[in-house]
C-alpha positions in Angstrom: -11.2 -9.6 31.7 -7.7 -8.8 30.7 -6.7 -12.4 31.1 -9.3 -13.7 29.0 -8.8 -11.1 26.1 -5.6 -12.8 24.9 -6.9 -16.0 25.2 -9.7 -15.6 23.1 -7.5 -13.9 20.7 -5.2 -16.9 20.7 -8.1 -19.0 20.0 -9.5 -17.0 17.2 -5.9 -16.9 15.4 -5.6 -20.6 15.8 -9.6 -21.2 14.2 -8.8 -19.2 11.1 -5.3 -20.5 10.9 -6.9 -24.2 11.4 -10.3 -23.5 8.8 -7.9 -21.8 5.9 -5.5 -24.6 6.0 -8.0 -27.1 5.7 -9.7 -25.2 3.0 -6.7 -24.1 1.0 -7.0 -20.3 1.9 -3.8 -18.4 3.2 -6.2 -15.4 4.8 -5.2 -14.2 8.8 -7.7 -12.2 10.3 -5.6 -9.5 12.0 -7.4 -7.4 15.2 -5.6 -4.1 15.9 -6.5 -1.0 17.8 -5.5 2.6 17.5 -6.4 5.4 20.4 -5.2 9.0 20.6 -3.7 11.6 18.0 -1.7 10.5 15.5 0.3 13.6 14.3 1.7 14.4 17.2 2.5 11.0 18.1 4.7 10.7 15.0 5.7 14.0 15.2 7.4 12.8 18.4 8.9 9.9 17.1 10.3 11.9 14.1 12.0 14.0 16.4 13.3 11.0 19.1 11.5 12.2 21.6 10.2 8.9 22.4 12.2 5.9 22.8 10.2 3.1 21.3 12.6 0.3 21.6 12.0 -0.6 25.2 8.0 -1.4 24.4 8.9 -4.0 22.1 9.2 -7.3 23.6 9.7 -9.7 20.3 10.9 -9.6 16.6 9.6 -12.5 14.8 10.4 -13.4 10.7 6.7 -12.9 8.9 7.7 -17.0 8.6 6.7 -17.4 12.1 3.6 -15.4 12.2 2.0 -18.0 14.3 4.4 -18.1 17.1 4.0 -14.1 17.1 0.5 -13.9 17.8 1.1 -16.4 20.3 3.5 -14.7 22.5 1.6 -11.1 21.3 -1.1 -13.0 23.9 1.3 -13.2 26.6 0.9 -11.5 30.0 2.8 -8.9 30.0 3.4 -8.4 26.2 3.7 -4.8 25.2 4.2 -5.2 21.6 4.9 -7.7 18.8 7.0 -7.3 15.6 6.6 -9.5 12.3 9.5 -8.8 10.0 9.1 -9.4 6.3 11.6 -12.0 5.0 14.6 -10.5 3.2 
């Protein structure tokens, strides 16, 4: 299942990239998820308890926002960045 999950996310990305280009529209539909406490978690990272840097595989410029999601459906990919454009 865990090699079709990206996939289908992939696919999804590239439908609504594909139907709001062809209709005009500049609308992504983004799929997240969120599990565990929060306040400690940031709590944590406030403190550098928790080296985050390792987890992160890829910056991308919000430019390339395609080939983020993309490589977000990698095997293997922990994590993702988009970077608004300075």
């Amino acid at each position: 299942m865990h090699e079709t999950a990206p996939n289908a996310l992939r696919d999804r990305f590239e439908n609504d990239l594909r139907r709001q280009t062809e209709s005009g529209h500049r609308r992504v539909t983004v799929v997240g998820s969120r599990c565990g406490p929060f306040e400690p978690a940031l709590e944590a990272l406030g403190q550098k308890k928790v080296d985050v840097y390792p987890l992160i595989t890829e910056v991308f410029p919000l430019k390339r926002g395609k080939q983020a999601f993309l490589k977000a459906a990698e095997k293997g990919v922990l994590k993702v960045l988009l970077r608004p454009e300075d």
